[in-house]
C-alpha positions in Angstrom: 99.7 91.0 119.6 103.1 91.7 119.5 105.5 90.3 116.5 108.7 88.6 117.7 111.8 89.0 115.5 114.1 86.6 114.5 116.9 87.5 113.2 118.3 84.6 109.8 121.6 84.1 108.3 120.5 86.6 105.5 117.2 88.3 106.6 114.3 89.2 109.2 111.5 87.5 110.2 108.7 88.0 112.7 106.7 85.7 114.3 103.6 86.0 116.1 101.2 83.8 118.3 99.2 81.2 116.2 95.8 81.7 118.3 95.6 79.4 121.3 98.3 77.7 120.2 102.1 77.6 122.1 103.6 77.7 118.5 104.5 81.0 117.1 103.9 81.5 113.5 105.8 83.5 110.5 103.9 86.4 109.8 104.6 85.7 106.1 103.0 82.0 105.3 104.2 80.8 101.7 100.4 80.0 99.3 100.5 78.1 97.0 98.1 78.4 94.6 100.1 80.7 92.1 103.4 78.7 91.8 105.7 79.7 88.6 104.4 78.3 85.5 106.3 77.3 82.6 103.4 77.6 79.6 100.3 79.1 80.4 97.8 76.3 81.8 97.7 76.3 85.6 99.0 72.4 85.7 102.2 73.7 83.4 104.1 74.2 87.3 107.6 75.0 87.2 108.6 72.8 89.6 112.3 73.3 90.2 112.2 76.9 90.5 108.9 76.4 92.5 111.0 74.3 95.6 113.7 76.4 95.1 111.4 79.2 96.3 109.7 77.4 98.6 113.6 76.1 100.4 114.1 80.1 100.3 111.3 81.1 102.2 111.8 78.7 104.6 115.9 78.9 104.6 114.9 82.5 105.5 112.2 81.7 108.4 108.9 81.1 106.9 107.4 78.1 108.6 103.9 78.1 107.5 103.3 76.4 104.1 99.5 76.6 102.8 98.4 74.1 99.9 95.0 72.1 98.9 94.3 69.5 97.2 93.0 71.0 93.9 95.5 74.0 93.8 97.0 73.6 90.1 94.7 70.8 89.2 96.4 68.5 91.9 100.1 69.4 91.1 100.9 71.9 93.9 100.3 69.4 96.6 102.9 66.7 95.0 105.4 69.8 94.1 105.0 70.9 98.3 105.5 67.2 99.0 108.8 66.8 97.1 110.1 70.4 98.2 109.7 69.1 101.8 112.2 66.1 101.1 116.1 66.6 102.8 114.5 67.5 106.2 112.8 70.9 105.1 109.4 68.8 106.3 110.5 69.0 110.3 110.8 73.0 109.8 107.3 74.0 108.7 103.7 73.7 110.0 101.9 72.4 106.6 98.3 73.2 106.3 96.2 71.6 103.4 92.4 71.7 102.4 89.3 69.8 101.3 87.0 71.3 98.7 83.9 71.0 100.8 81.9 71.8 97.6 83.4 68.7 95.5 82.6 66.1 98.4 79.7 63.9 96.9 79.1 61.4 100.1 81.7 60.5 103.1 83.2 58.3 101.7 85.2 60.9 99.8 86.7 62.5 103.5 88.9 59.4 103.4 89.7 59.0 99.9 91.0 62.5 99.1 92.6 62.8 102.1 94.6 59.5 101.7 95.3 61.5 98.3 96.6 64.0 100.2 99.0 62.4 102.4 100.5 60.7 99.5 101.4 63.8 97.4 102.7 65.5 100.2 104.5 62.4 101.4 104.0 62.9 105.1 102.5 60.5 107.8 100.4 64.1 109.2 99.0 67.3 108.5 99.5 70.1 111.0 96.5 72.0 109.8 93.5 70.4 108.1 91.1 72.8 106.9 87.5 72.4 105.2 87.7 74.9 102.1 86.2 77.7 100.9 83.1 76.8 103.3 80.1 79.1 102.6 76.1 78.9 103.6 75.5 76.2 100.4 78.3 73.2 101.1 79.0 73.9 105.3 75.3 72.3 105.8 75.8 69.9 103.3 79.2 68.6 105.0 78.1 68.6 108.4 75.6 67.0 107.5 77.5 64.2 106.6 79.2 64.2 109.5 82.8 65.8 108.7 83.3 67.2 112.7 82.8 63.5 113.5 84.9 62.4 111.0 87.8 65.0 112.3 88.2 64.0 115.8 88.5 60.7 114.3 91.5 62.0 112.4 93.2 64.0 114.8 92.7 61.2 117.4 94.4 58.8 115.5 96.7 61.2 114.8 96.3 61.7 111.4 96.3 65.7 111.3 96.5 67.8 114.7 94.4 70.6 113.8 90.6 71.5 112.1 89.9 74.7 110.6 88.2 76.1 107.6 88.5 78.5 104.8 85.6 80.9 103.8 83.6 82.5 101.2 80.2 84.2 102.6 78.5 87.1 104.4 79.2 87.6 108.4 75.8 85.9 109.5 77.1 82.8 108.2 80.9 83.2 109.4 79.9 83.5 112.9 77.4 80.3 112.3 80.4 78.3 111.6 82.6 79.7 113.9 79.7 79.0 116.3 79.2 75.4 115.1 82.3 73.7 116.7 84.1 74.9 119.7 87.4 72.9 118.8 88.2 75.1 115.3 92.1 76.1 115.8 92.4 78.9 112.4 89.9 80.5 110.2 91.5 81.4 106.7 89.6 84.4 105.5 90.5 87.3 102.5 91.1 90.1 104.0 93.1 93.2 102.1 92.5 96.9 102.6 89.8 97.0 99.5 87.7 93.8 101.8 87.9 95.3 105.3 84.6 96.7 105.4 81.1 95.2 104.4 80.0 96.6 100.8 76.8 95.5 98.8 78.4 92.8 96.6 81.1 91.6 98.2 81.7 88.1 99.9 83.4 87.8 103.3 83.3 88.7 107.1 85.2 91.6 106.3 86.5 93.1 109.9 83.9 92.1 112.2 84.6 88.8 111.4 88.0 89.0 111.6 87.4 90.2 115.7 84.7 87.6 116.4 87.0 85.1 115.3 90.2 86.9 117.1 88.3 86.8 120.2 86.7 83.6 120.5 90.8 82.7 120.5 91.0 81.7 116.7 93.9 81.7 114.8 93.7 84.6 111.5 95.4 83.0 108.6 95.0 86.0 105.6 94.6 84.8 101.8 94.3 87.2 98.8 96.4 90.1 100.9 96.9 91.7 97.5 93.6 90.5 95.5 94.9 88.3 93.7 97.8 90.7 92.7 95.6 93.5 91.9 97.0 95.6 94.6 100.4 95.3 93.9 100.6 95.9 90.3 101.2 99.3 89.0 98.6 101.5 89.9 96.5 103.9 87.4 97.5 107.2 87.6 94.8 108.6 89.9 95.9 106.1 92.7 99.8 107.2 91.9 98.9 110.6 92.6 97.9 109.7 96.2 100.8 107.1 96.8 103.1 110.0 96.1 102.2 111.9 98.4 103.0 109.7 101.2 106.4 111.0 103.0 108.1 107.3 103.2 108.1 105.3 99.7 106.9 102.1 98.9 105.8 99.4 96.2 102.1 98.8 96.2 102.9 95.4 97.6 104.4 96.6 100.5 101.5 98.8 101.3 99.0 96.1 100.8 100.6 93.6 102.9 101.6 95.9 106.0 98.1 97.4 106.6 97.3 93.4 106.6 100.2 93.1 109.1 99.3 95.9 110.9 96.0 94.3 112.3 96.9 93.1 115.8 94.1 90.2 115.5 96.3 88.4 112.4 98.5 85.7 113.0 100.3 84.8 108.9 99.3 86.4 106.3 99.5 83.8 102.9 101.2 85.2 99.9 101.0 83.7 96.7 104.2 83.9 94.9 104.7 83.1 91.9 108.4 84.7 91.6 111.7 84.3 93.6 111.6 88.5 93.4 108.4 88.2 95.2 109.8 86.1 97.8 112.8 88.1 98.4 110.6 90.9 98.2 108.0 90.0 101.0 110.3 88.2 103.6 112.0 91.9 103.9 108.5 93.8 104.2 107.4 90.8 106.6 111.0 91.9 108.6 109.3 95.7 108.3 106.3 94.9 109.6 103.7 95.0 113.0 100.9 96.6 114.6 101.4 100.5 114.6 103.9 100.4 111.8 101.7 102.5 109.0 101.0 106.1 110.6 97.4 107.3 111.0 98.5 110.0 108.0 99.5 106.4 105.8 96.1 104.8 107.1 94.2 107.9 105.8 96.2 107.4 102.3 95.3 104.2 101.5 91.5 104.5 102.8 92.1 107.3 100.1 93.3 104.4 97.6 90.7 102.1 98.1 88.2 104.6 97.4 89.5 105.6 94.1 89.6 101.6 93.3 86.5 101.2 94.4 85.4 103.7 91.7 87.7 102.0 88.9 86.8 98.1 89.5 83.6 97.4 88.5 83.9 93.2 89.1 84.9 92.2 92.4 86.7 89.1 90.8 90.2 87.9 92.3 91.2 85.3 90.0 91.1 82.1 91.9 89.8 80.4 89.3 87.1 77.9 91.2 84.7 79.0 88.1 86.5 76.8 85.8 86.5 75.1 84.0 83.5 76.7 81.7 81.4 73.8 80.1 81.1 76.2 77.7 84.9 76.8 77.4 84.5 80.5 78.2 87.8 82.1 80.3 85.7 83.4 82.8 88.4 84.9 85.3 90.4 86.4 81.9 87.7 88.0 80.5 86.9 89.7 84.0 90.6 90.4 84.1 91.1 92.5 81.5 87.5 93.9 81.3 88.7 95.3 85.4 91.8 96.2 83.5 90.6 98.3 81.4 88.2 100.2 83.6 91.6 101.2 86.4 93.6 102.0 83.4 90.9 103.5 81.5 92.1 101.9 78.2 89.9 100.6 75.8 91.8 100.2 73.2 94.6 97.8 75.1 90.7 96.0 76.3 89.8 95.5 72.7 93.3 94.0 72.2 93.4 91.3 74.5 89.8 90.4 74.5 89.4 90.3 70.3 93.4 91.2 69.1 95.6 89.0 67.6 96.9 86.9 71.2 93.9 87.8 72.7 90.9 85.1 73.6 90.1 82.8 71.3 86.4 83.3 69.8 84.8 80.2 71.5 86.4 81.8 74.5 84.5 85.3 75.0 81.7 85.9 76.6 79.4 85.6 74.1 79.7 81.8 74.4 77.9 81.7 77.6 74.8 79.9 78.1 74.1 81.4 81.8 73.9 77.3 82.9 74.8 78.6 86.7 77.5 76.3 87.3 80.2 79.4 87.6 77.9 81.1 90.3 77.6 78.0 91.9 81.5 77.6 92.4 82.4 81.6 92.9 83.5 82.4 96.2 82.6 86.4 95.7 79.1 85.2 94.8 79.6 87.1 91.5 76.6 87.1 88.8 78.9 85.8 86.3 76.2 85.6 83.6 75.1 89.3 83.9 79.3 90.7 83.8 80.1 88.2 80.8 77.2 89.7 78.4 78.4 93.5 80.1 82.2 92.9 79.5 81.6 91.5 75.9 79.5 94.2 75.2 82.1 96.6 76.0 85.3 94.8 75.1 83.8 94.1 71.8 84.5 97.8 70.8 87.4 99.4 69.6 85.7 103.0 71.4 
């Protein structure tokens, strides 16, 4: 697949085909699921600065905007809707969600997505996709007959397109894939620490990715970065190897061109939660395509991701579907800085923001857990929550 590039008043983007579709897409989609917050509660979103962000990306050629309809506890579908005022709504493909897993009976099809419509403030979706589908909720959905309920939609003209969002093993990606021979994108993570199956970790991984390539689906790409994890400064043993590389670049940039260097992806989402992040990724996305990273750089960061396979011990990317806690415990924080302090191999800075003064509260740690299930239940990775939470308090709990 060949990118197209598009030259903007101040910047480059490329574009490339959006599956079977006569639309080409940005390779750089704008997620938003990490907008800028002003205090630190995931509904606190700063909305100015987060349409002034999202009128950037799109002033400098982004035109796929990806949203759901719990992202920031409801708010980051209203914020979309409202950045997409003054005619930025003609210039994007807009591609929102339902939380397969929080549908009770079918009468909730209708009610959240009349919710949806609202916020965003748009008579149609371009892109309607069931979310976070895995083997648990995509039988208990199509069972109630949400295909049926689809064509419905897209033949009244409600949304023009069905696809899904996913959270399991292979078998069960190419069952859904499989199950409905009208799907248009498949949303998947997919970073260079994900591309290959490993015991413990959740997702089709690359032979998913060509399954759904060649049965002519759309490859939308969440969590390029891992939540962030790859493009934050790296501990010194994956520094090492990143200096040896004869061209020079952030850890971001690395993530998200071996992502872009994958003929069988169309857009690749980016959370971002700054304007330097935006600026920063529409000029990798104007850097990027298949064959840009060397087979030398290819060799490098397999290097990379087996040193941080060595160093992260919780496969945990932050997307917060484990919360809330009944139990009040800050499940993705604790397994944050527990991960944290295993790359960095700092106990002491672990002890400090687990039990320190500004760290978790102590009807926050893990000691408050009551192994009830409900995280496990919710977590996309499939993560034994319980069994890290006693590990990480164990170990956090110590100033050695």
């Amino acid at each position: 697949m060949q990118a197209r590039l598009i030259k903007r008043e101040k910047g480059l983007m490329k574009y490339r085909k959006f599956g079977k579709l006569e639309w080409e897409v940005s390779v750089l989609g704008f997620g938003t699921m990490r907008l800028p917050l002003t205090g630190s509660d995931a509904v606190d979103v700063d909305e100015p600065e987060s349409i002034r962000m999202l009128r950037y990306a799109i002033d400098h050629g982004v035109n796929y905007l990806d949203t759901a309809h719990g992202y920031h506890r409801g708010q980051s579908e209203g914020i979309v809707g409202r950045a997409l005022q003054d005619g930025y709504r003609e210039r994007v493909k807009l591609a929102t969600k339902l939380l397969a897993r929080r549908v009770e009976s079918a009468s909730d099809f209708d009610r959240i997505f009349n919710e949806q419509l609202e916020r965003l403030q748009t008579g149609k979706i371009d892109f309607y996709l069931l979310h976070a589908l895995d083997g648990d909720c995509w039988p208990k959905v199509r069972d109630m007959g949400i295909l049926r309920w689809a064509e419905d939609k897209m033949a009244q003209g409600k949304f023009d397109y069905l696809g899904f969002s996913f959270h399991d093993n292979y078998e069960v990606f190419k069952e859904i894939v499989d199950a409905y021979d009208n799907w248009t994108l498949a949303q998947i993570q997919y970073n260079y620490m994900d591309a290959d199956f490993k015991a413990g970790r959740r997702g089709p991984d690359r032979r998913g990715l060509e399954y759904a390539a060649g049965k002519g689906l759309a490859l939308v790409i969440m969590e390029p970065l891992r939540g962030g994890n790859l493009a934050k400064e790296p501990p010194s043993s994956v520094a090492k190897v990143l200096e040896m590389a004869p061209r020079k670049r952030t850890p971001a940039e690395w993530g998200l061109l071996w992502v872009w260097n994958q003929p069988e992806v169309s857009v690749v989402l980016s959370g971002m939660s700054t304007m330097e992040q935006v600026v920063e990724n529409i000029a990798t996305a104007g850097r990027s395509g298949p064959g840009t990273l060397a087979p030398d750089e290819l060799s490098l960061i397999e290097r990379v991701r087996e040193i941080y396979d060595k160093l992260s011990p919780i496969p945990c990317t932050g997307c917060n579907y484990c919360m809330p806690c009944p139990n009040g415990v800050e499940i993705p924080s604790i397994f944050r800085i527990y991960n944290e302090m295993n790359i960095y191999e700092a106990p002491r800075m672990g002890w400090s923001l687990y039990m320190g003064d500004g760290g978790l509260r102590e009807e926050q740690r893990a000691d408050q857990c009551i192994a009830c299930g409900e995280c496990m239940e919710a977590c996309p990775q499939k993560i034994p929550i319980p069994e890290w939470l006693s590990k990480a308090h164990a170990r956090l709990s110590s100033e050695e």
